[in-house]
Backbone as a chain_set.jsonl record, in Angstrom:
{"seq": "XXXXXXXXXXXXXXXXXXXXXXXXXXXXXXXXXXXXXXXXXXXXXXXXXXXXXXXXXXXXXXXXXXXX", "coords": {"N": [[-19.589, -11.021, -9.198], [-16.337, -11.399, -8.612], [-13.965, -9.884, -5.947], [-11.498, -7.498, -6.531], [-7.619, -6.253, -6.559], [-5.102, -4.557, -6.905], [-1.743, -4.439, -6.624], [0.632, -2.224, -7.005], [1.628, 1.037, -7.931], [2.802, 1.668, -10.216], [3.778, 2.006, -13.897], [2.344, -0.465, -14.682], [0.753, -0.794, -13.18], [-0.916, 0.991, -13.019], [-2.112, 0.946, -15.609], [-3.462, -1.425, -15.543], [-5.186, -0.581, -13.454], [-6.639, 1.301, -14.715], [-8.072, 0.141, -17.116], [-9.469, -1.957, -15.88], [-11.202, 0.289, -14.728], [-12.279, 1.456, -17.495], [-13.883, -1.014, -18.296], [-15.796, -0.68, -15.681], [-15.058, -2.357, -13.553], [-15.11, -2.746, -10.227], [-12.335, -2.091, -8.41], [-9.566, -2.23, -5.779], [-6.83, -0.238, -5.31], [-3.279, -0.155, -4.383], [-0.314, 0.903, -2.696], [3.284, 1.137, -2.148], [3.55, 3.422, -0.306], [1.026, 4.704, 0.688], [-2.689, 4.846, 0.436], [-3.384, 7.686, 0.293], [-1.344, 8.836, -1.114], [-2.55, 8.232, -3.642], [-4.986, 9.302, -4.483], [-4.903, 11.309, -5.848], [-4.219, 10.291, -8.593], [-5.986, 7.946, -8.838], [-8.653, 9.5, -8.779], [-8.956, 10.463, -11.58], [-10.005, 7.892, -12.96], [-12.429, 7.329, -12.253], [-15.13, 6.453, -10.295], [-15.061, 3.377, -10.008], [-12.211, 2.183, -8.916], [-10.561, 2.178, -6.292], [-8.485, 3.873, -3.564], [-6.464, 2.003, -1.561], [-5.316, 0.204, 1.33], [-1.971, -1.888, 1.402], [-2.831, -4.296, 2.901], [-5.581, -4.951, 2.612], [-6.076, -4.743, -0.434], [-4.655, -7.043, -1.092], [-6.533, -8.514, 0.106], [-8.297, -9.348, -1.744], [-10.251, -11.239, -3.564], [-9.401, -11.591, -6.342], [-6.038, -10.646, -7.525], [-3.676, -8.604, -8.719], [0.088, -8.166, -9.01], [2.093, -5.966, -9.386], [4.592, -4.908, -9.407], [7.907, -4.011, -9.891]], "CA": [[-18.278, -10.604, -9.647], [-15.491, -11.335, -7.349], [-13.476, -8.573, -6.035], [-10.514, -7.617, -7.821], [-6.884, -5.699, -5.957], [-4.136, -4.397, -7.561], [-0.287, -3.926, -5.757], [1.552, -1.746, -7.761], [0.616, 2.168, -9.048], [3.5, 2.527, -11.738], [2.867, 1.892, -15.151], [2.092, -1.56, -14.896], [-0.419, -1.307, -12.202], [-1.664, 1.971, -13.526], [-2.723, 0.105, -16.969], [-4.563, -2.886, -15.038], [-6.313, -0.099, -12.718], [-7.285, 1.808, -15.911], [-8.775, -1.214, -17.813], [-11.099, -2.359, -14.901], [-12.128, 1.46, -14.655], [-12.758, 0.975, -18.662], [-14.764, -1.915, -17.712], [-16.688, -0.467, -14.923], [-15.227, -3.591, -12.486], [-14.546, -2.15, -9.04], [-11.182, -2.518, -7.796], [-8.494, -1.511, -5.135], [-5.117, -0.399, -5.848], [-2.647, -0.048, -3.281], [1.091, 0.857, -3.319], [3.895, 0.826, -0.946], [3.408, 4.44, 0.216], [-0.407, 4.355, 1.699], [-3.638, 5.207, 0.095], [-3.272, 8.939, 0.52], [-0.769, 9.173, -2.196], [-2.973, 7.848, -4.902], [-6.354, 10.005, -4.288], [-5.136, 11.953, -7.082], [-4.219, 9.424, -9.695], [-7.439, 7.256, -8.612], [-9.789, 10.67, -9.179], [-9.503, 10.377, -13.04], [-10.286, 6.774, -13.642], [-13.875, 7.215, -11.829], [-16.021, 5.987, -8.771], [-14.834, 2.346, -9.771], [-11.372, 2.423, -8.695], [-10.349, 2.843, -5.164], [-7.573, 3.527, -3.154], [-6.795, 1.46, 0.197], [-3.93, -0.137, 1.939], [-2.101, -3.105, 0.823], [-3.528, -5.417, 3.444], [-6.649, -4.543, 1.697], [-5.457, -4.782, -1.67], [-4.213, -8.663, -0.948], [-7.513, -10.022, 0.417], [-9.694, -9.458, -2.924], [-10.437, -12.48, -4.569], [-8.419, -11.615, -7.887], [-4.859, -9.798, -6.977], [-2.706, -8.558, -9.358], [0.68, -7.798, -7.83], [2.351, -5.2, -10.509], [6.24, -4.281, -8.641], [9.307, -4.462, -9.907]], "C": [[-17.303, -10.745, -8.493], [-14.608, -9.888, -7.607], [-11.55, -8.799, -6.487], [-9.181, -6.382, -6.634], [-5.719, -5.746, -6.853], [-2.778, -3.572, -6.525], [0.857, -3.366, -6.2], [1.166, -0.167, -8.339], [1.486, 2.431, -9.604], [2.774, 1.94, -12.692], [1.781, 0.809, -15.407], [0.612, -1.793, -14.173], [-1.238, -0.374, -12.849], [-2.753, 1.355, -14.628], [-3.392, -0.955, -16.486], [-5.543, -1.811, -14.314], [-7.438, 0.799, -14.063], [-8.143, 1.131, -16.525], [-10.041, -1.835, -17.01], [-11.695, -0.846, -14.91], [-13.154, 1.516, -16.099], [-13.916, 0.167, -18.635], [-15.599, -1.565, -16.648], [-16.608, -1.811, -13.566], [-14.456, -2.972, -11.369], [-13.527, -2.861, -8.526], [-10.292, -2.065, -7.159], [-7.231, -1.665, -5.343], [-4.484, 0.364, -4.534], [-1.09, 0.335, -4.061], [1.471, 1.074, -1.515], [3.965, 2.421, 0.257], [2.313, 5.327, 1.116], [-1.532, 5.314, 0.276], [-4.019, 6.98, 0.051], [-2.69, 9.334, -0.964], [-1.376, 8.785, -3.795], [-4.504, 8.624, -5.044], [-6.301, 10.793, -5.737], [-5.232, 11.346, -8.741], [-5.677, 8.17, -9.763], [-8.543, 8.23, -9.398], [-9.977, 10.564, -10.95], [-10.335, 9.551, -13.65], [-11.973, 6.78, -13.146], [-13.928, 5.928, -10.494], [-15.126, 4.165, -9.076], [-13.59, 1.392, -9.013], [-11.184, 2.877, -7.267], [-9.272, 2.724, -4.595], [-7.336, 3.173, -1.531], [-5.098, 1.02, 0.676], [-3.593, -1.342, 0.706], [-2.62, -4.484, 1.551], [-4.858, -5.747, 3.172], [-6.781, -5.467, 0.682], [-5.693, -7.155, -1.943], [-5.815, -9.601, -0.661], [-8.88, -9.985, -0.759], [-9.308, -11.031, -3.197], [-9.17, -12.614, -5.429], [-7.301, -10.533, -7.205], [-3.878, -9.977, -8.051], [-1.562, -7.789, -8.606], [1.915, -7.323, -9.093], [3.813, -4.489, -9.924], [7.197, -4.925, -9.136], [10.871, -3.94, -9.196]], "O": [[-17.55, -10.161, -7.438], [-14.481, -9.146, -8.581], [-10.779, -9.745, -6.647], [-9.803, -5.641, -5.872], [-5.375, -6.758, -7.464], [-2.844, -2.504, -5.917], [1.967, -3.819, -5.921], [0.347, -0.164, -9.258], [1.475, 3.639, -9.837], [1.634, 1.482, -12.622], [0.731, 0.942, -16.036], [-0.296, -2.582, -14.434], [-2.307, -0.797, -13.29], [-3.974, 1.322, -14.474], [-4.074, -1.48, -17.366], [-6.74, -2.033, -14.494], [-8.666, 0.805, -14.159], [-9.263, 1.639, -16.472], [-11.182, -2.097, -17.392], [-12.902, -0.846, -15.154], [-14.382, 1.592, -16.041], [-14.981, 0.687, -18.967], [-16.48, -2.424, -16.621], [-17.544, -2.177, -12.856], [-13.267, -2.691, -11.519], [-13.636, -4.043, -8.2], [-9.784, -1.166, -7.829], [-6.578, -2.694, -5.516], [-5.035, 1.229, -3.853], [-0.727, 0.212, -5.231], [0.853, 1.142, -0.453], [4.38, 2.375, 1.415], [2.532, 6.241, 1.911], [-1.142, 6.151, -0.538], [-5.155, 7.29, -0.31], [-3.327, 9.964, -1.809], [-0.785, 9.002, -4.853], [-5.11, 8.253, -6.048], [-7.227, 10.917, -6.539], [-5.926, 11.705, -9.692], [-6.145, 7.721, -10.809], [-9.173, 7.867, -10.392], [-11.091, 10.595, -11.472], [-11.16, 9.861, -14.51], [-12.725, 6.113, -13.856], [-13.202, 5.044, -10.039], [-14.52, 3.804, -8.067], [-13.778, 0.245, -8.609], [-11.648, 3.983, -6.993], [-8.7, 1.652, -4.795], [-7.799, 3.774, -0.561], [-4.029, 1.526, 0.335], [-4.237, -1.69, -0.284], [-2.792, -5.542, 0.945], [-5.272, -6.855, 3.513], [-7.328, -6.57, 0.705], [-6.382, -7.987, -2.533], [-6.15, -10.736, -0.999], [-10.021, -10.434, -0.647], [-8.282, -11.689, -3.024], [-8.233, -13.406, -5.322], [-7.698, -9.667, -6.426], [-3.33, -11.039, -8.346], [-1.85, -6.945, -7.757], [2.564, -8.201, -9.662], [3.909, -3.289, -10.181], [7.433, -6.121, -8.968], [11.898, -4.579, -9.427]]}, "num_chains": 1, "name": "protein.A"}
């Protein structure tokens, strides 16, 4: 499975990090504020879901990039 990063935690990113949690496909979501601020919104979706930087974020394989 390649690895999978998401750059955005409003709605848009929220709903792509949700969907891989759904799926059980591990993936990091990042936003512009640091990995701290998402511990809580991460904690629901389960273990698959993690939160990291965005320099992180950028070097998965698959990168969705969810900011407007």
């Amino acid at each position: 499975m390649k690895s999978v990063g998401t750059i955005g935690a409003g709605q848009i990113g929220s709903a792509i990090a949700q969907q891989l949690a759904r799926l059980n496909i591990e993936a990091t979501l990042a936003n512009s504020r640091g990995p701290e601020t998402l511990r809580d919104q991460i904690r629901q979706w389960g273990p698959s879901i993690k939160a990291d930087t965005r320099e992180d974020a950028v070097a998965k394989d698959i990168v969705f990039v969810a900011m407007l």
